[in-house]
C-alpha positions as MATLAB code, in Angstrom:
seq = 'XXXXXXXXXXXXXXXXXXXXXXXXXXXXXXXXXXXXXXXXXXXXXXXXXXXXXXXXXXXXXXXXXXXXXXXXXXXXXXXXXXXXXXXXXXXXXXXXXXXXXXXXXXXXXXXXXXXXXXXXXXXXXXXXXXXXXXXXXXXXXXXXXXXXXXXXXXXXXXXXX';
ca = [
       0.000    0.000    0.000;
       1.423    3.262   -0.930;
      -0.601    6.099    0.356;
       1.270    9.381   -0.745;
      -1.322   11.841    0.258;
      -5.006   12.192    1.963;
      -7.371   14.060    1.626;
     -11.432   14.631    3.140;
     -14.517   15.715    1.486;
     -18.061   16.607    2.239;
     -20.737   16.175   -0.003;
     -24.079   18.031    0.185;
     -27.287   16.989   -2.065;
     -28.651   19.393   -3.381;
     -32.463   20.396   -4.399;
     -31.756   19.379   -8.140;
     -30.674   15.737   -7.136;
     -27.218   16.893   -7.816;
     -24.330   16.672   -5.775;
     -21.513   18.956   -4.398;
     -18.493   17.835   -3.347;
     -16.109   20.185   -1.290;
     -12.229   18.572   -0.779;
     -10.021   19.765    2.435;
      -7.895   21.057   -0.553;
      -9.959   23.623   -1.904;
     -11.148   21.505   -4.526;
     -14.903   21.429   -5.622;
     -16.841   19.169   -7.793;
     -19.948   18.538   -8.861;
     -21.090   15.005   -9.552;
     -24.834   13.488  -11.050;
     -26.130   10.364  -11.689;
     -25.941    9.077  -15.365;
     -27.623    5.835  -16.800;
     -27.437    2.676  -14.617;
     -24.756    3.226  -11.711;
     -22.035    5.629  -13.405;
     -21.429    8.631  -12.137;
     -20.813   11.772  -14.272;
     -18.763   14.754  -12.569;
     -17.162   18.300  -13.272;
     -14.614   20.073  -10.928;
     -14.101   24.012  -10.391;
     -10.821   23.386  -12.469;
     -12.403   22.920  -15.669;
     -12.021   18.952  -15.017;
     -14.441   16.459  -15.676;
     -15.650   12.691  -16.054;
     -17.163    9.523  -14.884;
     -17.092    7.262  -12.249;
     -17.936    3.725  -12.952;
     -18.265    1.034   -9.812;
     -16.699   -2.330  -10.852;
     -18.323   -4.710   -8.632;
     -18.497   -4.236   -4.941;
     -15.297   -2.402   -4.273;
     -13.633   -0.923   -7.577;
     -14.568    2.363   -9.297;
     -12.963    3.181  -12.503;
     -12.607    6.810  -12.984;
     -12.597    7.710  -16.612;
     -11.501   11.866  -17.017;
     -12.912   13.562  -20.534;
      -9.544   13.467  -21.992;
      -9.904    9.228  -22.035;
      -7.268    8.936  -18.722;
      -8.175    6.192  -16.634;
      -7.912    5.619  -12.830;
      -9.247    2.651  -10.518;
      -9.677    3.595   -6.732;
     -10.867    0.751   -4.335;
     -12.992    1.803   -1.575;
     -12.303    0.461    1.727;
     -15.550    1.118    3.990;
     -16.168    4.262    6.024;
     -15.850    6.383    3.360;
     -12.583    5.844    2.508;
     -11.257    5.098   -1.080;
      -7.694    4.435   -2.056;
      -6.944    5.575   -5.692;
      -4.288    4.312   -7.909;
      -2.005    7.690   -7.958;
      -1.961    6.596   -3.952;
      -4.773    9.526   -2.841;
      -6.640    8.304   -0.326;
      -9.825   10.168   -0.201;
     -12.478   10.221    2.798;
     -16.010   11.164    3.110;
     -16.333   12.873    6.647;
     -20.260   13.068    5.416;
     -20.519    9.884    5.856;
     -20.782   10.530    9.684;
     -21.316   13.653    9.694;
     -19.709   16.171   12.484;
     -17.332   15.462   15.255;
     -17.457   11.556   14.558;
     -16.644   12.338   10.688;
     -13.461   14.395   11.785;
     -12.139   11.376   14.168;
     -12.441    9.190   11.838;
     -10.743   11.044    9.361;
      -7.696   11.278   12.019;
      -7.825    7.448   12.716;
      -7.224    6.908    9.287;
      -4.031    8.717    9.031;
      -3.122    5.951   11.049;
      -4.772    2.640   12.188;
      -7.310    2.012    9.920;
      -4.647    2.621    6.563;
      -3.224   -0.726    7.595;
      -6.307   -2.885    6.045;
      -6.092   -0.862    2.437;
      -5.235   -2.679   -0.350;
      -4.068   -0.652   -3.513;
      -6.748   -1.122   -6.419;
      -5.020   -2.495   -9.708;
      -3.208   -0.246  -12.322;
      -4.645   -1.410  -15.039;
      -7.907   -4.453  -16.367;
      -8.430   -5.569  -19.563;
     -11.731   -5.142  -21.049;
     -12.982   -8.590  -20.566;
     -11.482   -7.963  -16.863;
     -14.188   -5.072  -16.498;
     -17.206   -6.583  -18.134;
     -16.576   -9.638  -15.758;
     -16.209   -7.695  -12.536;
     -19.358   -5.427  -13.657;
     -21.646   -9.148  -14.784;
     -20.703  -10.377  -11.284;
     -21.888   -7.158  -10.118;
     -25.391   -7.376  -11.884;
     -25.927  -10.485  -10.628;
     -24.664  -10.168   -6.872;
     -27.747   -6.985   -6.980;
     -30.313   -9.222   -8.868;
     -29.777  -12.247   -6.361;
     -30.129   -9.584   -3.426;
     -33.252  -10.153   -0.864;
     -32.876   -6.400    0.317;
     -33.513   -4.955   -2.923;
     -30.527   -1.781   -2.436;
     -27.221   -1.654   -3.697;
     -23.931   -0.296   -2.418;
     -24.486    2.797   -4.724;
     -28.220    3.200   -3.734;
     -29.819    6.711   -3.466;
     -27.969   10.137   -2.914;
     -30.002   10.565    0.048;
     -29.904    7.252    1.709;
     -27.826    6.015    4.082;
     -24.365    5.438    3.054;
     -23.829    2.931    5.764;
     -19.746    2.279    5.720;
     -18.856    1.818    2.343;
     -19.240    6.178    2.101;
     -21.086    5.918   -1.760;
     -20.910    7.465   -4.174;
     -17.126    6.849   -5.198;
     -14.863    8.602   -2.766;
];
């Protein structure tokens, strides 16, 4: 695991169904559902892009000039990227419990992340996104671990970190 930098964000929904993202670095973005479970999103630098879950725990990040970047999330809001950013979503908990655990994972909690891979093939991402589809349609509980902007996030933080 090579974590190089860290970084926290909230994220507030927003009347349109929209949401915005603020980053403890100044950073803003502003991210909307697109068909199925991607994730389309623009950033106060001009940036922009989708976010793609790959089965339970890999998002593939796909910027508008055709860069791509896979980030594994590793519960409580925390998702490890490939350029080793780790990013975490204080929203998830909201307040004072958001900010300690953004401080425990400076430290203890890092130790169970596991770097997502630099690269998949093709067939490599149509297989992790069919075992996806059918891990959802064999659910009893109906919900998914990208459900609704507004619903509980329980520990995974949504919504691709």
């Amino acid at each position: 695991m090579s974590v190089r930098r860290q970084i926290t964000y909230t994220d507030e929904l927003l009347t349109d169904g929209t949401v915005h993202r603020r980053y403890s670095d100044g950073r803003q973005e502003w991210r909307s559902r697109g068909p199925g479970t991607v994730v389309s999103w623009r950033d106060d630098s001009g940036g922009s892009g989708i976010d793609e879950p790959l089965g339970r725990s890999l998002v593939k990040r796909v910027y508008s000039d055709g860069t791509v970047l896979y980030g594994r999330e590793s519960g409580y809001g925390r998702t490890l990227w490939g350029d080793g950013l780790l990013t975490v979503n204080r929203s998830s908990f909201g307040g004072r419990l958001g900010a300690i655990l953004a401080a425990v994972a400076g430290g203890a909690l890092l130790g169970g992340l596991i770097m997502p891979p630099h690269s998949l093939s093709a067939a490599e991402e149509d297989e992790l996104r069919r075992q996806a589809a059918t891990q959802s349609s064999g659910s009893d509980s109906g919900s998914d671990d990208y459900g609704g902007w507004d619903d509980d996030p329980g520990d995974d933080g949504g919504d691709f970190g």
